[in-house]
C-alpha positions as CSV (number, residue, x, y, z in Angstrom):
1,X,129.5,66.3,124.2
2,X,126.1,66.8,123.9
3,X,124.3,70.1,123.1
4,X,123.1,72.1,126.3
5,X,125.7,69.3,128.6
6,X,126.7,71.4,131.5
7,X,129.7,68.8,131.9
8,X,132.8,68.8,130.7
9,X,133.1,65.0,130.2
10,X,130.5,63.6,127.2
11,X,128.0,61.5,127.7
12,X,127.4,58.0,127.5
13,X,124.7,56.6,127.6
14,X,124.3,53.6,130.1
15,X,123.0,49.8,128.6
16,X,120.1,50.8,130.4
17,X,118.8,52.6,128.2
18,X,116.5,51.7,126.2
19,X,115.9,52.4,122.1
20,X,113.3,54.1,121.2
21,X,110.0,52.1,121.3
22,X,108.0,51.5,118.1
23,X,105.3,54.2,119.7
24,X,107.6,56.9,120.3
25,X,109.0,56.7,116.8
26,X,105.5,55.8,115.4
27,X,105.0,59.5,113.7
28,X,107.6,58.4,111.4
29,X,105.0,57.3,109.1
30,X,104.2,60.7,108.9
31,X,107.7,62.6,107.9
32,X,105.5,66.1,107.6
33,X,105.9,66.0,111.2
34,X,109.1,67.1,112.2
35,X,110.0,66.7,115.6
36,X,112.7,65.4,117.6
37,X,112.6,61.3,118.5
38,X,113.4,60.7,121.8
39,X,116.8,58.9,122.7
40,X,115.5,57.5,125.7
41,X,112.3,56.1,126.4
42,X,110.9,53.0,129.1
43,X,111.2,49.9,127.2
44,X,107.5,48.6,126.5
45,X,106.2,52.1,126.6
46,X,103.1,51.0,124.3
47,X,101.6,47.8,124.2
48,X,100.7,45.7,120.6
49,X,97.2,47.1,120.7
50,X,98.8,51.1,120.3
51,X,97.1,52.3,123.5
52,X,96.7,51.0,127.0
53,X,93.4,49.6,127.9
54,X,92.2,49.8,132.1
55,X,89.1,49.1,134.0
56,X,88.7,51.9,135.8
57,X,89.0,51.6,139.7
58,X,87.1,53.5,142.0
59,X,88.7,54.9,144.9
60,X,87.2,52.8,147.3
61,X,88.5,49.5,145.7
62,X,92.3,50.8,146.1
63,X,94.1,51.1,149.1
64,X,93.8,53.2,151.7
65,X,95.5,52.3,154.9
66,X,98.6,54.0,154.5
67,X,99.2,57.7,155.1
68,X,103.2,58.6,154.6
69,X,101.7,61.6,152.4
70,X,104.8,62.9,150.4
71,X,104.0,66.4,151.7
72,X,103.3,65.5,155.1
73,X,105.7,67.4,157.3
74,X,104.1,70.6,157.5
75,X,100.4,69.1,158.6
76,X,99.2,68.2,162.7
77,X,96.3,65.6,161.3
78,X,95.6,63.7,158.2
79,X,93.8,64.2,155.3
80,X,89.9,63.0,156.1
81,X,89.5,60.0,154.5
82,X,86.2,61.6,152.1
83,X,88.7,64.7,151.2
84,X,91.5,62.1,150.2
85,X,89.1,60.5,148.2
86,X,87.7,63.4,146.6
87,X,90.9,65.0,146.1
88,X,92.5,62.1,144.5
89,X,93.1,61.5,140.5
90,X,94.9,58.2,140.4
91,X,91.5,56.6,139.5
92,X,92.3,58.4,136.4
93,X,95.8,59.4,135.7
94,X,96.8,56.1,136.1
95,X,96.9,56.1,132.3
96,X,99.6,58.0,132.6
97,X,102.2,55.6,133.9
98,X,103.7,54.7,130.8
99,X,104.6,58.3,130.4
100,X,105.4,59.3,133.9
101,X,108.2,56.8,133.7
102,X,109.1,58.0,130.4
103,X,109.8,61.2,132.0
104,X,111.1,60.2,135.2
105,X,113.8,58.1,133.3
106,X,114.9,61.2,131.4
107,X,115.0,63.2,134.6
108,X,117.1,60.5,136.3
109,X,119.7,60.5,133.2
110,X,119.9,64.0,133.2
111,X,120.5,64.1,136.8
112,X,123.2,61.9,136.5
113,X,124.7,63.8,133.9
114,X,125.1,67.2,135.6
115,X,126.0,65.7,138.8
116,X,122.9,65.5,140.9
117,X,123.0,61.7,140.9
118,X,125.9,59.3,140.6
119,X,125.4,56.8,137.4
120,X,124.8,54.1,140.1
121,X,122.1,55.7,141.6
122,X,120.9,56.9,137.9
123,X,121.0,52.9,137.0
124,X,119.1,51.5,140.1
125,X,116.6,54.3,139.5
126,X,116.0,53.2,135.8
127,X,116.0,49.7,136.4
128,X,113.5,49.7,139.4
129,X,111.2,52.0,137.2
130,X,111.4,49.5,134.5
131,X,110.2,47.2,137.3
132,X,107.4,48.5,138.2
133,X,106.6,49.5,134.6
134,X,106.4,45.8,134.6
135,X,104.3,45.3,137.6
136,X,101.9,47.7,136.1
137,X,101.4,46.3,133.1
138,X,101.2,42.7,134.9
139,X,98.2,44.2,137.0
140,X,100.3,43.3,140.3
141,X,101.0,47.3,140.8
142,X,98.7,48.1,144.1
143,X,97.6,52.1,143.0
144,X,96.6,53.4,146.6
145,X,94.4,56.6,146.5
146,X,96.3,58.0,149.8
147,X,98.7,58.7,147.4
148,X,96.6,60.7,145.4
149,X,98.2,60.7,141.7
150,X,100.2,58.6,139.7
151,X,103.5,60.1,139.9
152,X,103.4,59.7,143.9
153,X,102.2,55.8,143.8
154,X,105.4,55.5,141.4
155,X,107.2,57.1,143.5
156,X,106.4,55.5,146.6
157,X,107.4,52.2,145.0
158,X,110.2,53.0,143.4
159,X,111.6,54.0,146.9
160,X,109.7,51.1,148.6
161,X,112.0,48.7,145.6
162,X,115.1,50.3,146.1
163,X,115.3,52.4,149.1
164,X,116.7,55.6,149.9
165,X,117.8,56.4,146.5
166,X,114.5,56.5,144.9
167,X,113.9,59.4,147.2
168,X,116.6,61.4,145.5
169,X,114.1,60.7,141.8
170,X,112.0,63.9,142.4
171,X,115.1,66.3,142.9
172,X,114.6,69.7,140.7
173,X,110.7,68.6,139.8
174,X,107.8,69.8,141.4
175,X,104.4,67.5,140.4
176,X,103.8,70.7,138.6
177,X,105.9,70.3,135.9
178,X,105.9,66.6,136.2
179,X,102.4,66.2,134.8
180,X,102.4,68.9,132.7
181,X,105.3,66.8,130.8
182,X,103.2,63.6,131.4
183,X,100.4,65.2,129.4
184,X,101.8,66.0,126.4
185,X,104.2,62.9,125.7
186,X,101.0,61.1,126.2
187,X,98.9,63.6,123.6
188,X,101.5,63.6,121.4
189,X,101.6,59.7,121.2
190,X,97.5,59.9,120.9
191,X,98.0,62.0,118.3
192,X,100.2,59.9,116.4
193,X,97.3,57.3,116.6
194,X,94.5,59.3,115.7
195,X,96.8,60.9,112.2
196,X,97.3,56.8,111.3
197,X,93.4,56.6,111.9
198,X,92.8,59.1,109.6
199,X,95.0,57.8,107.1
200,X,93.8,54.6,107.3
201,X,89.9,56.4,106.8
202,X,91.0,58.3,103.7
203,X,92.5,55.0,102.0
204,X,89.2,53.6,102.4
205,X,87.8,56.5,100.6
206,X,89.4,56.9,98.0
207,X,89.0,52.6,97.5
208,X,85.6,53.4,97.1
209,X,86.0,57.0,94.7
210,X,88.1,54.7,92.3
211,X,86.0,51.8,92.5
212,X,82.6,53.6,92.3
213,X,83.7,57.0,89.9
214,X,81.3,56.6,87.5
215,X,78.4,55.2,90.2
216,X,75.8,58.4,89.4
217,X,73.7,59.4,92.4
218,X,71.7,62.5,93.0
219,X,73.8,65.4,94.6
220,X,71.8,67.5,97.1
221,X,71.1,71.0,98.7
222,X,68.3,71.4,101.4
223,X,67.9,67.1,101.4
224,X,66.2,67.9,98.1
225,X,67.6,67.1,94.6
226,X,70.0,69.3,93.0
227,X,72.4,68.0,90.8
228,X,73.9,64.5,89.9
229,X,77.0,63.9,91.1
230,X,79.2,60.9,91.0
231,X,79.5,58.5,94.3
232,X,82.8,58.6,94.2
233,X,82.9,62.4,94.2
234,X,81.0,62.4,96.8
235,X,83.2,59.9,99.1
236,X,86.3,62.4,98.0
237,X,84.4,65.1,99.8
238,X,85.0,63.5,103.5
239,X,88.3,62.8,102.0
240,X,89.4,66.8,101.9
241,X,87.3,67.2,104.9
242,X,89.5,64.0,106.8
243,X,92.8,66.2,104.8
244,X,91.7,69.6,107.0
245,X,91.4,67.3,110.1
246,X,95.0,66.0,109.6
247,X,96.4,69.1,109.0
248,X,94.9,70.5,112.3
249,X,95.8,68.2,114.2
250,X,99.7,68.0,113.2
251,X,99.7,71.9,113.8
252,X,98.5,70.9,117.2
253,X,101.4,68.4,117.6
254,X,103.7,70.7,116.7
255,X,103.0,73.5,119.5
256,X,102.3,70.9,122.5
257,X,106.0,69.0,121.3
258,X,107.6,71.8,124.0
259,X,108.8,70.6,127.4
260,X,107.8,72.1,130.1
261,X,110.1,69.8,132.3
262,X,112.3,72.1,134.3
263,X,109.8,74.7,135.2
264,X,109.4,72.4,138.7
265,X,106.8,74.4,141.0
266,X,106.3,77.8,139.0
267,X,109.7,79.6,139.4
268,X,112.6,76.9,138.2
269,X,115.0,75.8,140.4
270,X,117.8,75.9,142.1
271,X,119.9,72.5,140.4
272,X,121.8,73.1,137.6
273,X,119.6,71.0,135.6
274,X,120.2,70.3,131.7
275,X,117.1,70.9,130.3
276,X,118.5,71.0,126.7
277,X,119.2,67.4,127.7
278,X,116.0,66.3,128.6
279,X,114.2,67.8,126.0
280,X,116.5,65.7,123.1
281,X,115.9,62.5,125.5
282,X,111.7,62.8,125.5
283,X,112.0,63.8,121.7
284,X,110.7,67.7,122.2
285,X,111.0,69.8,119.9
286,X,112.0,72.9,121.8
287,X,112.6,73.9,125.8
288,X,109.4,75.6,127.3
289,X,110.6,79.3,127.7
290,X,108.8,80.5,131.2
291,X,108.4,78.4,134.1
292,X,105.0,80.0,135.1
293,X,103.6,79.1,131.5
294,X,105.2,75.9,131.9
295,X,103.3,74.6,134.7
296,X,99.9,76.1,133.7
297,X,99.7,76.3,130.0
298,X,96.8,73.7,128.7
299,X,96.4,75.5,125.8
300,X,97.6,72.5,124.0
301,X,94.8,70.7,125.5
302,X,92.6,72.9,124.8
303,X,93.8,73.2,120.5
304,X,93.7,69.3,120.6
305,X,89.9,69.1,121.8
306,X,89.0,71.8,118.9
307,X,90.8,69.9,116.5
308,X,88.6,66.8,117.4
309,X,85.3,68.5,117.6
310,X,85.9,69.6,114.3
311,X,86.9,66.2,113.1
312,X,83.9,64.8,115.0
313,X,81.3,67.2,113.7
314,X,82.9,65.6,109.9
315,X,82.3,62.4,110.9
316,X,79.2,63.0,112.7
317,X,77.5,64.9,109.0
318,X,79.1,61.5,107.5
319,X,77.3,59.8,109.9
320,X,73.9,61.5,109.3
321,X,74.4,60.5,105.2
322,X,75.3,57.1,106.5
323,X,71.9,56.4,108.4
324,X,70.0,58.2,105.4
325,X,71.1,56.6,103.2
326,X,70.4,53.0,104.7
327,X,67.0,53.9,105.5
328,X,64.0,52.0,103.6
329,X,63.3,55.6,102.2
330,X,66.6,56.0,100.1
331,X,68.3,52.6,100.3
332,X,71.4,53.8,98.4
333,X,74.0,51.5,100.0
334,X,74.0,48.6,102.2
335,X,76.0,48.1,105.6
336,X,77.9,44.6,106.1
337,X,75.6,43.4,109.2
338,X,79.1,43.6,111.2
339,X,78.9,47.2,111.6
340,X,75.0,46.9,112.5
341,X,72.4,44.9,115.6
342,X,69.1,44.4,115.4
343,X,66.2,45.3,117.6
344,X,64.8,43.5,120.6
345,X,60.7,43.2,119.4
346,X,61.1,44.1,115.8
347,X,62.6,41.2,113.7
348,X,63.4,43.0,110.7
349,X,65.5,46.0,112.0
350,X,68.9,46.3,110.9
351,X,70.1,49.5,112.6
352,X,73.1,51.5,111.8
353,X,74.6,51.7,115.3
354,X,78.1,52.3,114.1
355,X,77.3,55.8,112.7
356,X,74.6,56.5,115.2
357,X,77.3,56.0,118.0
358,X,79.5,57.9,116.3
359,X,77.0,61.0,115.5
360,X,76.2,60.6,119.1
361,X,79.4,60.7,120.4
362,X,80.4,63.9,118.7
363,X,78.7,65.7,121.9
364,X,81.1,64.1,124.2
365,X,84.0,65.5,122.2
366,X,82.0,69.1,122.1
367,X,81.7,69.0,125.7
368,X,85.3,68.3,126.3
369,X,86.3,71.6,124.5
370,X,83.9,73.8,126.2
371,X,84.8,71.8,129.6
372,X,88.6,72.8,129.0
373,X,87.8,76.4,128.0
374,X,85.5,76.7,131.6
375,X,88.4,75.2,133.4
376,X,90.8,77.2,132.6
377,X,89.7,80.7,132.0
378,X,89.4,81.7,135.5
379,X,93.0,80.4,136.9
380,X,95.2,83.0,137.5
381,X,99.0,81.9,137.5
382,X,100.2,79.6,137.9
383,X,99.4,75.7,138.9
384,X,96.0,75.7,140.4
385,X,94.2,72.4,142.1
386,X,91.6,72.9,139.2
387,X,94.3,71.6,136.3
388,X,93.3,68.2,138.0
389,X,90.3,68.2,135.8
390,X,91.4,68.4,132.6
391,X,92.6,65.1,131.8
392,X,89.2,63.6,132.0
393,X,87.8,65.7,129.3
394,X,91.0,64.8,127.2
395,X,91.1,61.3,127.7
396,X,87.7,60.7,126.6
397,X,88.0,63.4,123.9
398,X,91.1,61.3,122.6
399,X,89.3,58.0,123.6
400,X,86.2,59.3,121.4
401,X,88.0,60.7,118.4
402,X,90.5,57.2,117.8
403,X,87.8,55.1,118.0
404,X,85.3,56.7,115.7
405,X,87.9,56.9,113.5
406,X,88.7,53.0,113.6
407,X,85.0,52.2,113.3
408,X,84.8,54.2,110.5
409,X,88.3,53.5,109.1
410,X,87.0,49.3,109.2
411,X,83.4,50.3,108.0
412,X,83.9,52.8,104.8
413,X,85.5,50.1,102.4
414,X,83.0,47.3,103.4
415,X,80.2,49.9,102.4
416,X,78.4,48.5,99.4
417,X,76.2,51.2,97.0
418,X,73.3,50.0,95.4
419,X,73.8,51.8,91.8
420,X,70.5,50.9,90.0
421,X,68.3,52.4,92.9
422,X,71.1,56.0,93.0
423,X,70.5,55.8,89.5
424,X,67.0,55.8,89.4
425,X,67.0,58.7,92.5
426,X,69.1,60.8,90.0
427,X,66.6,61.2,87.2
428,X,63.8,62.1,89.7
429,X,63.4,66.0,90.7
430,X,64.6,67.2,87.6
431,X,68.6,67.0,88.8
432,X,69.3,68.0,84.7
433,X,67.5,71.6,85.1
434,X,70.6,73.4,85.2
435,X,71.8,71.8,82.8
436,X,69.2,72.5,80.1
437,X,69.7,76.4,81.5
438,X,73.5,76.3,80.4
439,X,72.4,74.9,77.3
440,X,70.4,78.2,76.4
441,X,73.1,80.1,77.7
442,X,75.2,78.5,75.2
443,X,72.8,79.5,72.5
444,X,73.4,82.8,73.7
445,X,70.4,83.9,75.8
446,X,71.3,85.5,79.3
447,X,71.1,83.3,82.0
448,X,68.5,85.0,83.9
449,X,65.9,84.6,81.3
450,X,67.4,80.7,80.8
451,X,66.7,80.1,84.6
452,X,62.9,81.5,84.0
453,X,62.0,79.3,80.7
454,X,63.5,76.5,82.7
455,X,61.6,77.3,85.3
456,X,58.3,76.8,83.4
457,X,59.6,73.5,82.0
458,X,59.9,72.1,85.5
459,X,56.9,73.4,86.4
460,X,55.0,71.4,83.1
461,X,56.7,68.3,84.2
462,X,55.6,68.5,87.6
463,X,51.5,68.5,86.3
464,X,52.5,66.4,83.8
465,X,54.3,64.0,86.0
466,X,57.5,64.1,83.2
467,X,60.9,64.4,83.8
468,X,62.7,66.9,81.3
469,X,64.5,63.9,79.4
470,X,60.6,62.3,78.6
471,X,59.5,65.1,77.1
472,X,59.7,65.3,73.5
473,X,61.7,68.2,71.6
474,X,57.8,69.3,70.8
475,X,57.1,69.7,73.9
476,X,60.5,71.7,74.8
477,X,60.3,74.2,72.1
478,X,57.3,75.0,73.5
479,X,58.9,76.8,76.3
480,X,62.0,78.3,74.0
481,X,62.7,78.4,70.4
482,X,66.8,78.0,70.9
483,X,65.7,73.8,71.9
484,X,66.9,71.4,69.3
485,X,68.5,67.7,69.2
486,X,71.2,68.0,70.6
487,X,69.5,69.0,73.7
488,X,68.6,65.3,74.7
489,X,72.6,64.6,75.1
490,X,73.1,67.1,78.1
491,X,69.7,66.0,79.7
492,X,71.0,62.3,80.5
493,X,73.0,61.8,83.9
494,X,76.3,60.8,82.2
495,X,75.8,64.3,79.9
496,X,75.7,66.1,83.3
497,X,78.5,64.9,85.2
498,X,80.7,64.1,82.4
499,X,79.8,67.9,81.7
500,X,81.7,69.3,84.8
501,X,84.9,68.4,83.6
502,X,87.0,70.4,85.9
503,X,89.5,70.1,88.6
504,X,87.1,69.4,91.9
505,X,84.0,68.9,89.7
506,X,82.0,65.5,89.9
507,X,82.9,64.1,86.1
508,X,84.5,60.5,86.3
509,X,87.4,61.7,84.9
510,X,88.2,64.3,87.4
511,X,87.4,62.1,89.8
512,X,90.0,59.7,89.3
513,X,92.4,62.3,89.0
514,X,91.7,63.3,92.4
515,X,91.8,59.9,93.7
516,X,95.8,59.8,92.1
517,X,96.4,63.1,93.4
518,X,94.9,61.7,97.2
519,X,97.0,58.4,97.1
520,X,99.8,61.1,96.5
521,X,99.4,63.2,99.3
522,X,98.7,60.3,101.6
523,X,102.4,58.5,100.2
524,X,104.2,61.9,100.7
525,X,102.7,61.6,104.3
């Protein structure tokens, strides 16, 4: 018998019931998440392509002639046709379908199972939700905005298909808790997309950290020379930047991966409902543990659209490098003309839309979060009309974040540097100067003063138009004594990065070390 089973006889579950779809299990790739898989699940719940694709309709292109409102009974006229309109979210929750029926499958079983419904009743309403799943996905589905969401145009099929009994679906659930669950098996799927993006992002990295680990460009603070550093180093810095991303956004998983099915209005209910059940058939994690949080809680939301404006404001900075360094001014790597269009009057433009969009787009994603945080902070509990408006801001933050990702996650590895020009970037604005300052400090001569006769150095080669390497050892004693030979080995580029031989310093070495140590943490995924 099953954990949480309120019967006495165990369950079995009927051939109508599906496996678990390849979507639902498809954070197995990532085993740091641990979490529940669901047992039961709507056969098809993901197409090939990992997400659904839909032209959004407008309200006025769906139906709109029929008025058998679900809540009907207490009300002497109908809705005015603008105020249905306006009121409405099936122009956008449709998405959720997939889900809904998801959930409305596990509420049926469980139903069954405690005695609510008979296992007759259990199987006709699983098998006409699988049909209309079907009817859906085959764009036959008529979505009517008189019905105002997606759970009610389901629900008016289902009992238009199979009669009476599809009336009994919606006993011990309020739309409340309904779309509540809907929104976080559908987030918690999108997040299982956007971690494989990121993988798939910090693969291509570290392809080009191994390939290009001893490619020597100039490092920078302020856009102005600094240091050399190696390309690849550089790529393995959006690599632990993509790592922090990850991280957040399996945290996130974790504490939206609790059902709130069961909470039905605000206050429970009166069935005696298994939600133990239902929460090992959707694959969560734990039972939501107050019915009033239950309904209104979108804090989940709310972690989710931080995590992706932090992982857009990462790609958009990657971004900003990206159109840099394509410019005429720097030229340091070249874009495959896939992943760039050209201009309508000027014939030589190649632009960078890719990373433009994406450094763009970031705004939409920042606009999401502070949209959620507006939305909710003046709702007292518990449901509220307003929660309509917070799956717009998610989808498109969700929408935004996977496919930045997969631009980027196609573009990175095609990206080609152009070493000679990085090369010859490095050795101007005297990128070695703190190097020849460590060299006096090795000679024993406090740093301080080291920084000041460097100081002078630099400022003789910029009158003389020399960089510290041209000048001759005559012309370096002159600003310190302590300058000999050896000095001309720790002015060359190699001499500097190989120099910073260190764990998270820029020398080749280190640098494929941390491209072994990367492969590692994206295997133990």
């Amino acid at each position: 018998m099953l954990a949480g089973s309120r019967s006495g006889i165990g369950f079995h579950r009927s051939s109508r019931i599906g496996p678990v779809s390849s979507l639902a299990s498809s954070a197995a790739s990532h085993p740091r998440i641990k979490k529940q898989q669901p047992v039961i699940i709507a056969d098809a719940l993901v197409p090939r392509s990992g997400h659904a694709t839909f032209s959004r309709a407008t309200s006025e292109s769906m139906s709109t002639d029929k008025t058998n409102q679900s809540w009907g009974g207490r009300f002497s006229e109908p809705v005015d046709a603008f105020v249905a309109r306006f009121t409405a979210s099936v122009t956008f929750d449709q998405r959720l379908y997939r889900h809904d029926i998801m959930g409305s499958i596990a509420h049926a079983t469980m139903l069954a199972q405690v005695g609510v419904l008979t296992e007759a009743e259990r199987d006709t309403i699983i098998d006409g939700l699988k049909t209309i799943q079907s009817e859906i996905e085959a764009g036959s589905f008529e979505w009517r905005v008189d019905l105002e969401d997606v759970h009610m145009n389901i629900e008016a099929r289902l009992t238009d298909r199979i009669g009476i009994t599809g009336k009994k679906l919606h006993t011990g659930r309020s739309r409340n808790d309904q779309v509540a669950t809907d929104i976080r098996l559908w987030l918690r799927d999108e997040i299982d997309l956007i971690l494989s993006e990121i993988t798939r992002l910090q693969k291509g990295l570290l392809e080009q950290a191994e390939r290009e680990a001893e490619t020597i460009m100039p490092g920078f603070t302020h856009l102005q020379t600094a240091q050399p550093v190696t390309f690849g180093h550089h790529m393995l810095a959006w690599f632990e930047m993509l790592s922090r991303d990850y991280e957040r956004l399996v945290d996130c998983r974790k504490r939206l991966n609790r059902m709130p099915l069961g909470s039905a209005a605000l206050a429970g209910t009166t069935y005696p409902i298994d939600r133990e059940l239902t929460c090992k058939l959707l694959g969560f994690d734990a039972v939501g543990g107050n019915s009033l949080d239950g309904v209104s809680d979108r804090d989940f939301a709310i972690e989710f659209c931080s995590a992706a404006s932090v992982a857009m404001m990462h790609l958009s900075r990657f971004s900003e490098e990206l159109v840099l360094w394509t410019s005429a001014q720097f030229q340091f790597i070249d874009l495959p003309d896939r992943f760039c269009t050209g201009s309508s009057i000027m014939p030589q433009k190649k632009n960078p839309d890719v990373p433009e969009l994406v450094r763009g787009k970031s705004g939409r994603v920042f606009g999401a979060l502070m949209g959620l945080l507006t939305l909710m902070k003046g709702q007292p509990l518990a449901y509220n009309k307003d929660n309509q408006e917070d799956k717009e801001p998610l989808f498109d933050a969700a929408d935004t974040l996977r496919d930045s990702l997969r631009a980027f996650a196609d573009m990175i590895p095609a990206i080609k540097p152009k070493h000679a020009i990085m090369r010859e970037a490095a050795l101007r604005g005297f990128s070695t100067a703190t190097d020849l300052a460590d060299y006096l400090v090795r000679r024993g001569l406090p740093f301080r003063d080291c920084h000041e006769i460097v100081g002078h150095a630099v400022k003789y080669g910029v009158e003389t138009g020399k960089d510290l390497a041209e000048m001759s050892l005559e012309e370096l004693r002159k600003f310190s004594d302590q300058i000999e030979q050896d000095v001309f080995a720790v002015l060359t580029l190699e001499g500097s990065v190989n120099a910073r031989n260190h764990i998270g310093g820029t020398a080749p070495e280190q640098v494929r070390a941390a491209v072994v140590r990367g492969k590692a943490l994206l295997e133990n995924r």
